[in-house]
C-alpha positions as CSV (number, residue, x, y, z in Angstrom):
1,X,0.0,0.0,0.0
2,X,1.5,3.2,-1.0
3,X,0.9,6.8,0.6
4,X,2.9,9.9,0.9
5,X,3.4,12.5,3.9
6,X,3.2,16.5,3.8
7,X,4.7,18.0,7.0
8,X,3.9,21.5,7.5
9,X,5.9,23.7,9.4
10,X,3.2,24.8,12.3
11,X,2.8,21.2,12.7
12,X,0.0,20.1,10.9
13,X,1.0,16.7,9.4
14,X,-1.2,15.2,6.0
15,X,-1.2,11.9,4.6
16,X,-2.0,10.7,1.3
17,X,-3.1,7.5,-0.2
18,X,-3.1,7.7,-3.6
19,X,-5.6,5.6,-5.4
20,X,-7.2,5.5,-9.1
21,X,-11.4,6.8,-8.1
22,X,-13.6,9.8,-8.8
23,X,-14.3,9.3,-5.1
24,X,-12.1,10.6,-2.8
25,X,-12.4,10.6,1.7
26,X,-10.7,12.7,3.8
27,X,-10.6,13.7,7.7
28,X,-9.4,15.8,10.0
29,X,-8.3,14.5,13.1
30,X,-7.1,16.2,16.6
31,X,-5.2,14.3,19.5
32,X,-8.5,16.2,21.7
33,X,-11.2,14.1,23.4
34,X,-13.3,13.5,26.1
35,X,-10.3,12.5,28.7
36,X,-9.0,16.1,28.3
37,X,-11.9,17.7,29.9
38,X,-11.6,18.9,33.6
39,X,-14.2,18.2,36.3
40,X,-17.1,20.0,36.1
41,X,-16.9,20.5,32.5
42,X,-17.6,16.7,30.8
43,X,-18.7,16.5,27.8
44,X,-17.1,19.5,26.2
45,X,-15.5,18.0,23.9
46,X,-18.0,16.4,22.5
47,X,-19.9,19.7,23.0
48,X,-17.4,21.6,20.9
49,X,-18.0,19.1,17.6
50,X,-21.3,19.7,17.6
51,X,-21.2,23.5,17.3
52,X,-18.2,23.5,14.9
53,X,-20.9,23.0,12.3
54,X,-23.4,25.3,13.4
55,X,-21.2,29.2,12.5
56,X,-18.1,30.4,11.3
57,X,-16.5,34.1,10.6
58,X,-17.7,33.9,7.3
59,X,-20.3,30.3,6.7
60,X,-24.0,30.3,8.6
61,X,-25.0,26.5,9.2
62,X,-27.0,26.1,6.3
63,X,-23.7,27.5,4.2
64,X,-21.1,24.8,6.3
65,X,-24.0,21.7,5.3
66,X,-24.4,22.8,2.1
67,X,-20.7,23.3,1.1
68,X,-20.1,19.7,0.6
69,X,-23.9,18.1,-0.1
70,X,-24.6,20.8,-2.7
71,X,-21.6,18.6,-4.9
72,X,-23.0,15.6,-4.2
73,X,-20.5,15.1,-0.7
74,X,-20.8,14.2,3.0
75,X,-19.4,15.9,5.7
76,X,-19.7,13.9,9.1
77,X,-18.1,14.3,12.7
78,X,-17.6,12.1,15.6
79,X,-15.7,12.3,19.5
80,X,-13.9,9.9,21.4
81,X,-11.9,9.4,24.6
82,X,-9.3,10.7,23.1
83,X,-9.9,12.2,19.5
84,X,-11.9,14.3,17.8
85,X,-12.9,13.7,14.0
86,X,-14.0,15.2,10.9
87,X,-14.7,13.5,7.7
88,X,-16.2,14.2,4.4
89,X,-17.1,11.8,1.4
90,X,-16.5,13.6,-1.9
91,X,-16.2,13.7,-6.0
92,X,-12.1,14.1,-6.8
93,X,-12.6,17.7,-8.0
94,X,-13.7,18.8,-4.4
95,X,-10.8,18.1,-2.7
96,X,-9.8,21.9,-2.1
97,X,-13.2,22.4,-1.0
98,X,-12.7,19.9,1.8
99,X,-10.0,20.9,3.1
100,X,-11.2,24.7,3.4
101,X,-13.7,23.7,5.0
102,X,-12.1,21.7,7.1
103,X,-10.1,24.9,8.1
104,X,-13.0,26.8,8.3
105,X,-14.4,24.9,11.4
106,X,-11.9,24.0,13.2
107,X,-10.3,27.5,12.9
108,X,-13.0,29.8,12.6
109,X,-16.0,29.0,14.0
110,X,-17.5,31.2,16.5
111,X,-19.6,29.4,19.0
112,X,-22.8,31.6,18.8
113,X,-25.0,31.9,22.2
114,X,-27.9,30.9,20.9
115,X,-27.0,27.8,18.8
116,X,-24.7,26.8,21.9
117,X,-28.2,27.0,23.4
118,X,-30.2,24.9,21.0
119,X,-27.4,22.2,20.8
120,X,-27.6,21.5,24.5
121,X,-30.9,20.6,24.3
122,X,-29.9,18.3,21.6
123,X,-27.2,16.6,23.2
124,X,-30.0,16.6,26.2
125,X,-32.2,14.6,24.0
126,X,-29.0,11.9,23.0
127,X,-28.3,11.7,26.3
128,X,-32.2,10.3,27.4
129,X,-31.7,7.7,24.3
130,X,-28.6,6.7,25.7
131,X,-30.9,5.9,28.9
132,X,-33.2,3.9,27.1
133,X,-30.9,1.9,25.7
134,X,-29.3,0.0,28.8
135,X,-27.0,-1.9,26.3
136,X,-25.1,1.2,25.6
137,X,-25.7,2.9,29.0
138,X,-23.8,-0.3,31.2
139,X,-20.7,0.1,29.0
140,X,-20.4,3.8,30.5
141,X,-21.1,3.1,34.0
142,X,-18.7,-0.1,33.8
143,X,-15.7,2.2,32.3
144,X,-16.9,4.9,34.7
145,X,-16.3,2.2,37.5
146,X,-13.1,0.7,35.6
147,X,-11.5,4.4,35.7
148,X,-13.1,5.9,38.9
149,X,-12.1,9.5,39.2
150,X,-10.4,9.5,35.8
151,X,-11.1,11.4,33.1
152,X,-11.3,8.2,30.7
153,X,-14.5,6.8,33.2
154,X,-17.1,9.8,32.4
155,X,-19.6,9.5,29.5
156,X,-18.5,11.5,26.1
157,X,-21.9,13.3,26.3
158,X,-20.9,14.6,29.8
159,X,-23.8,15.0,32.6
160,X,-26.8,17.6,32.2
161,X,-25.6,19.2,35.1
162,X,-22.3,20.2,32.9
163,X,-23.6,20.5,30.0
164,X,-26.0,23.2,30.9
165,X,-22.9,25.0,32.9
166,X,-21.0,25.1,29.8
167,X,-19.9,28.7,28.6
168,X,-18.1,30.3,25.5
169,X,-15.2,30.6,27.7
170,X,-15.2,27.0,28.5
171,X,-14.8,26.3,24.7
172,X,-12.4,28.7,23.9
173,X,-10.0,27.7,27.0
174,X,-10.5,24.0,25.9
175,X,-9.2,24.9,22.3
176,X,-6.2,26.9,23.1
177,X,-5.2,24.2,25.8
178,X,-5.5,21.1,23.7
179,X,-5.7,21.7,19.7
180,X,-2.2,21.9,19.2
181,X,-1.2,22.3,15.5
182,X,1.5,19.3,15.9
183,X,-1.1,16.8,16.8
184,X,-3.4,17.7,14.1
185,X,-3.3,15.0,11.2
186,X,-5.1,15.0,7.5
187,X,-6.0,12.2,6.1
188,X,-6.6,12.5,2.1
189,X,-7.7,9.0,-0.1
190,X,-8.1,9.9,-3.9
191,X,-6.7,10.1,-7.1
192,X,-4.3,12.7,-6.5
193,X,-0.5,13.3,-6.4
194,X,1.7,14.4,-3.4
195,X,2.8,17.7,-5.2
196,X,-1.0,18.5,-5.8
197,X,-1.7,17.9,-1.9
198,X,1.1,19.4,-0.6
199,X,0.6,22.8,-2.6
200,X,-3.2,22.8,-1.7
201,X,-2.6,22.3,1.7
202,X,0.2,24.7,2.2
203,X,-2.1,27.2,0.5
204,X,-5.1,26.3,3.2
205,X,-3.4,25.3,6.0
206,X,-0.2,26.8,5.7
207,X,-1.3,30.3,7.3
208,X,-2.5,28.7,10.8
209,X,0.5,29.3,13.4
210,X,2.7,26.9,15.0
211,X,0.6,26.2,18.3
212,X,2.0,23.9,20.9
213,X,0.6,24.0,24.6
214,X,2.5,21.3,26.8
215,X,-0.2,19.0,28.1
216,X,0.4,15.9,30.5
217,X,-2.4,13.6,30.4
218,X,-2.2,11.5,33.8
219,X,-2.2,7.4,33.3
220,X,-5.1,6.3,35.3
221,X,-4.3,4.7,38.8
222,X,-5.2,1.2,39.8
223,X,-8.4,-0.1,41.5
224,X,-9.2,-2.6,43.6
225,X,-11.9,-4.9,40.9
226,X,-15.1,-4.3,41.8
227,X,-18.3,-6.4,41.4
228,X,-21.2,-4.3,41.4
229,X,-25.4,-5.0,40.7
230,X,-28.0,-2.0,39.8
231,X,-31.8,-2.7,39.6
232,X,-33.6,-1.3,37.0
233,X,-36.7,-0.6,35.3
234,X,-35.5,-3.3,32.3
235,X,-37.1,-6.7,31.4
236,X,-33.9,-8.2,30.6
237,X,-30.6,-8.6,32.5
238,X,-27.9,-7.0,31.1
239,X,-23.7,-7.9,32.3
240,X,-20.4,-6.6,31.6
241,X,-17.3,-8.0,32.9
242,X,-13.7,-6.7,32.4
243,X,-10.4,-5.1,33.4
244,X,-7.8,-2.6,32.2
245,X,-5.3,-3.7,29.7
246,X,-2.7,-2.7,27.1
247,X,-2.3,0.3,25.7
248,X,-1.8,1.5,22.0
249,X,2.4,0.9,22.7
250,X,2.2,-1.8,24.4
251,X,4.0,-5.2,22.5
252,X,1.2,-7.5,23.5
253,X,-1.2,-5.2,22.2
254,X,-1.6,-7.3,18.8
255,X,-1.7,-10.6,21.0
256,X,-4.8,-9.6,22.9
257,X,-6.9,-7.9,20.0
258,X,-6.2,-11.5,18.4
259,X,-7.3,-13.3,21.6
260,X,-10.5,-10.9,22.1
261,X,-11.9,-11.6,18.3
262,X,-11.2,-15.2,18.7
263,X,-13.4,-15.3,22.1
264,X,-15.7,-12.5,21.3
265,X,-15.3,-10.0,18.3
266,X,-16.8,-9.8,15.5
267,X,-18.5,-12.5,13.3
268,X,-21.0,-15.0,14.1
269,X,-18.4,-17.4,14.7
270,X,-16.7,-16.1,17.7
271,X,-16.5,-18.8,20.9
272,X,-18.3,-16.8,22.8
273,X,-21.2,-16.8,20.4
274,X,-21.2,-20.1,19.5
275,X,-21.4,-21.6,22.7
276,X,-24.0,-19.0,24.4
277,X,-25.8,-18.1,21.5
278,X,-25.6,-20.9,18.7
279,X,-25.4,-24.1,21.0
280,X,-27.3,-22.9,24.2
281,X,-29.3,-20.2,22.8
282,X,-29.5,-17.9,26.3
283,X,-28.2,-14.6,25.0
284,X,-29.1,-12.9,21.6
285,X,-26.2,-10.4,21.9
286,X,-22.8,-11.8,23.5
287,X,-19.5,-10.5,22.6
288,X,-16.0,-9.1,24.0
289,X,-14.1,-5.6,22.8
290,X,-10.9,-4.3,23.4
291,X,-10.2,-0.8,23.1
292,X,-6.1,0.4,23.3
293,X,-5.6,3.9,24.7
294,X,-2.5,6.1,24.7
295,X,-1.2,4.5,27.9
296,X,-3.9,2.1,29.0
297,X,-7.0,0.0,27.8
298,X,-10.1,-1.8,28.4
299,X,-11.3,-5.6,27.7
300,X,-14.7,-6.3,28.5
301,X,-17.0,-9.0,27.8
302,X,-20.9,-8.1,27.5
303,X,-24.4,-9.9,27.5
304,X,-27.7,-9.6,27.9
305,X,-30.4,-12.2,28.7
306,X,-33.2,-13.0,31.0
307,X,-32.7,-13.1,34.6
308,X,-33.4,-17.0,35.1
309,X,-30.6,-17.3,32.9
310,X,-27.7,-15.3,33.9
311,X,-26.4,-17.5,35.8
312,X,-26.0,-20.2,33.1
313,X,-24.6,-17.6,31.2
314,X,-21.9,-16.3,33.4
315,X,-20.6,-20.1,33.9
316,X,-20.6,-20.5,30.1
317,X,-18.2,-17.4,29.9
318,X,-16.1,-18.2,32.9
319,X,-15.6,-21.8,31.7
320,X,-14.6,-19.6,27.6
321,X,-12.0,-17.8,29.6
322,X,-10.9,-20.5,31.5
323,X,-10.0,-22.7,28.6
324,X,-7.8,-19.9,27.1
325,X,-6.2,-19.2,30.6
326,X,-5.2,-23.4,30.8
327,X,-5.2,-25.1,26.9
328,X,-2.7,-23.2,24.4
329,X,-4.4,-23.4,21.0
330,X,-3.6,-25.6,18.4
331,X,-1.1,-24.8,15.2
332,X,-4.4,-25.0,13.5
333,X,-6.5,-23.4,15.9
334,X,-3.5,-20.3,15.9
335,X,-3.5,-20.5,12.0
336,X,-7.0,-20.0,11.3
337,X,-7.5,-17.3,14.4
338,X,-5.0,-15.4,12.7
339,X,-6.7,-16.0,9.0
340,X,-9.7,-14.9,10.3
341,X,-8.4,-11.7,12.0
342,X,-6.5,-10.5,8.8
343,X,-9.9,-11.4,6.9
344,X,-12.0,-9.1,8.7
345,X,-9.4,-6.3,8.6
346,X,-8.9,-6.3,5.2
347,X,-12.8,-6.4,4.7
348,X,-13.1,-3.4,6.6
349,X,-10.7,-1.2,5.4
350,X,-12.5,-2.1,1.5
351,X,-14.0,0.9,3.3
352,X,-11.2,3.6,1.9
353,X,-12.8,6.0,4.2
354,X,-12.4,3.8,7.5
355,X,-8.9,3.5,5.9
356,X,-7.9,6.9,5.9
357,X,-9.0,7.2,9.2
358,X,-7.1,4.1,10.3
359,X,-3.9,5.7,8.8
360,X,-4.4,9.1,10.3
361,X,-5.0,7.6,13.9
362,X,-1.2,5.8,13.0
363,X,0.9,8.8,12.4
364,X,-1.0,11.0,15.1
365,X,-0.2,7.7,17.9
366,X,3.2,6.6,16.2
367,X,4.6,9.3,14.4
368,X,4.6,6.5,11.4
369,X,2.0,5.1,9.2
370,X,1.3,1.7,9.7
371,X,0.4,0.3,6.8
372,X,-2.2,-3.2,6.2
373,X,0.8,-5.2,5.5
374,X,2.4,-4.2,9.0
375,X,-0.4,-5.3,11.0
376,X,-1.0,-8.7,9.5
377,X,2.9,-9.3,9.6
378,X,2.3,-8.7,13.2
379,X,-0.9,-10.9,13.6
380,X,1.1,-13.6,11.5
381,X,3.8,-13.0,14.0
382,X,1.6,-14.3,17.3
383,X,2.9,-17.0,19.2
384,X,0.5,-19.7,20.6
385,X,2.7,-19.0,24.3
386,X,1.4,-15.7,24.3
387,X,-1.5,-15.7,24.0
388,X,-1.6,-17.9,26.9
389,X,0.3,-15.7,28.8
390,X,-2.1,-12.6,27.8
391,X,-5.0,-14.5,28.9
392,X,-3.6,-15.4,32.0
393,X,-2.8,-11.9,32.6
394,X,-6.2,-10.4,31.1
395,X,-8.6,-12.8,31.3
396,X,-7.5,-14.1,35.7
397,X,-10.7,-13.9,37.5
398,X,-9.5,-11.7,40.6
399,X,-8.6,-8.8,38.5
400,X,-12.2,-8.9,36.6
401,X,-14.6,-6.2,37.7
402,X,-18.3,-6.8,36.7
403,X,-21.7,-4.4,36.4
404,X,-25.0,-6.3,36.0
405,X,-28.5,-4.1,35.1
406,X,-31.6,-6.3,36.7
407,X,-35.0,-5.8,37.0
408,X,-36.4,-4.1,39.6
């Protein structure tokens, strides 16, 4: 896979990945997220995306959506724990158009008082679906219990109480503190040549001073595993189990996201889905996720069924980590774990847009792009013993904690 890098010199860092379409994806991504906020003021940065559509010094909303969708484009946004994302879809053509806009928002916009207003009762409205949906709502209370009194625990959307306390000067102070021009990376997929991208986005970008504002974000401190039960007004029982684990640099990183789509991820065919779901039928949704921070991370394992059979259901995973913790798999076993991992990748990054993103996320966490071919020579590279001794590590029952959602 080929692709080319533009350094500017305030920072800003683009890569390319040159490829023969009239389509073209590109994003914008900033080393800013939800972690970064300070007490009191959760869910700002999630806050903050939502109004960089909404006005700029010189684009009203309707201008900013129609920019794009007016040539046929799509211009979409999302916030994590630890980034903050904007993409667009596009025709070839439009590339400069991107990218402007791209600079527009992230550099211009101007956070008017009564869109700020009218977005809070948006985010007020997401955050009552994410209450009706206790599937979604346990995996926030279980990090929020995984990462007590760390800024990786709280909800992206924040809590009402913040969100209504939120002021222009909050935004403004959480901008000049944490969107620092040398952890801001462009991602560009079309049919374009590094000379072409490189001019454009010295012409766009090229203007925006060198801003660097030393940070520290603080690793998150250990706690004692917790097992904890809330009653609800649910019909169904819903569980998640877990611990901390590796982080983005850590060498057994690869190992466990192997281990955790072998046991849980994705595909009908997991172990954890074939015994709960397929052989026993007690659970309609059961799987396992691993998410790699900058210096720490989170396995869990979720399910939800009906009370009578939670029980059943928690032996049935217990006895699925157990066998990884005590039987090393097979050459063949290893073999086709690994096949199937480096499947489902490739699969997914068919998406060009997911792939951009994907090698954005590399150079802003490595300094390097990581290309396809890296990853599954690391996969490939998984020993058997490893993964053993990951399980043991990940997977040992007194370093679990667990949340369960019952019925009142």
């Amino acid at each position: 896979m080929e692709y080319g890098l533009v350094h500017l010199p305030n920072g800003i860092r683009i890569v390319l990945h040159p490829v023969a379409s009239s389509v073209s994806h590109a994003c914008m991504i900033i080393n800013a997220g939800a972690r970064d906020e300070q007490e009191g003021r959760y869910g700002l940065a999630h806050f903050i995306e939502h109004l960089l559509f909404k006005q700029t010094e010189k684009r009203s909303t309707n201008q900013i959506l129609n920019r794009l969708e007016s040539v046929g484009g799509d211009l979409n946004a999302y916030t994590t724990k630890e980034y903050t994302c904007i993409h667009a879809s596009f025709l070839s053509p439009y590339l400069a158009r991107a990218l402007d806009l791209f600079e527009d928002l992230f550099f211009h916009s101007v956070f008017p008082a009564h869109e700020m207003e009218k977005e809070k009762g948006v985010i007020m409205d997401e955050m009552a679906s994410y209450l009706d949906s206790p599937e979604e709502s346990i995996m926030d209370d279980f990090e929020d219990q995984v990462f007590e009194g760390h800024g990786l625990g709280h909800n992206i959307l924040g809590t009402a109480a913040d969100l209504q306390a939120l002021s222009k000067t909050d935004i403004v102070d959480f901008i000049q503190q944490n969107y620092n021009t040398h952890e801001i990376v462009i991602g560009i997929s079309g049919k374009y040549s590094l000379k072409k991208v490189r001019v454009m986005a010295e012409k766009i970008l090229g203007w925006i001073p060198d801003h660097h504002t030393p940070r520290r974000r603080l690793v998150p401190t250990e706690i004692k595993p917790q097992r904890l039960t809330h009653h609800k007004p649910i019909n169904q029982t819903h569980h998640v189990m877990g611990a901390k684990a590796y982080s983005i640099h850590d060498e057994n990183k690869t190992g466990l996201l192997l281990l955790n789509n072998l046991l849980g991820g994705m595909g009908m065919s997991s172990r954890l889905n074939l015994v709960v779901r397929e052989k026993h039928g007690i659970a309609y949704t059961v799987e396992s996720n691993y998410t790699p921070y900058s210096d720490t991370g989170l396995f869990h394992i979720y399910f939800g069924t009906d009370e009578e059979k939670m029980d059943r259901a928690l032996k049935l995973v217990h006895r699925e980590l157990k066998k990884l913790r005590e039987q090393k798999l097979g050459v063949l076993q290893l073999y086709q774990a690994k096949q199937k991992f480096i499947g489902q990748i490739a699969l997914g990054e068919e998406n060009r847009l997911n792939l951009i993103i994907t090698l954005a996320k590399s150079l802003l966490d490595y300094n390097e792009v990581q290309t396809l071919e890296e990853v599954f020579a690391k996969i490939s590279a998984v020993e058997g013993s490893l993964l053993l001794q990951i399980a043991n590590e990940i997977f040992d029952d007194n370093n679990l904690s667990s949340l369960s959602f019952m019925p009142e």
